[in-house]
C-alpha positions in Angstrom: 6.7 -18.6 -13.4 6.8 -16.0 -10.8 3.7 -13.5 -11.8 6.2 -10.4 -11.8 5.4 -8.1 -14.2 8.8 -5.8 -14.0 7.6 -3.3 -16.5 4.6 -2.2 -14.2 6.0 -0.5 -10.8 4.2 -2.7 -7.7 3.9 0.4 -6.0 2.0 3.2 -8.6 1.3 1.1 -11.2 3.2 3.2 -13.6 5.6 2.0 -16.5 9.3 0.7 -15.9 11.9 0.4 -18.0 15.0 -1.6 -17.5 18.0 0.5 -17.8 20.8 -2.5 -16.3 21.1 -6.1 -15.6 23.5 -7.2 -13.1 24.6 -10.8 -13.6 27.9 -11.2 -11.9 27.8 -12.8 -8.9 30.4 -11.1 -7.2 28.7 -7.9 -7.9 25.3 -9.0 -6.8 26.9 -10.3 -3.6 28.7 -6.9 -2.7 25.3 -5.1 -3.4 23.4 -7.8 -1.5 26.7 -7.4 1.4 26.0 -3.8 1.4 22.5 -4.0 2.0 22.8 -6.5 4.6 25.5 -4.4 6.7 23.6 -0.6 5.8 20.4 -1.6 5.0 18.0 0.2 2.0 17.0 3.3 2.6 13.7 4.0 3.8 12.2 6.3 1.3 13.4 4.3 -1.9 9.5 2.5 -2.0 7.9 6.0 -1.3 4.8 6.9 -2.9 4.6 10.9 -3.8 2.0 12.6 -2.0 -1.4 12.9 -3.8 -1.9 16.2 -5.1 -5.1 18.1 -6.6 -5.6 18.1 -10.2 -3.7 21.6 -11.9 -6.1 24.3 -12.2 -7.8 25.4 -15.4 -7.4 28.4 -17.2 -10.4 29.9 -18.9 
């Protein structure tokens, strides 16, 4: 219906894994208040810095 695949990550294409669903709606409307009023921090959708392959010993 939506084309959401939530065990790939959108940003690294690497495998997820749910660990909690939050179904209450009081509690998604505190997190969703608390967002609103502090906003999400900016490196939570980071991507790691690309790094060189490790070396290889001989």
């Amino acid at each position: 219906m939506f084309a959401i695949d939530v065990n790939t990550c959108g940003h690294c294409g690497g495998t997820l894994r749910i660990v909690a669903s939050i179904e209450e709606p009081t509690a998604i409307r505190a997190i969703l208040g608390y967002f609103a009023k502090h906003g999400a921090l900016e490196k939570a959708h980071y991507r790691p810095a690309p790094r060189a392959p490790p070396a290889v010993v001989a």
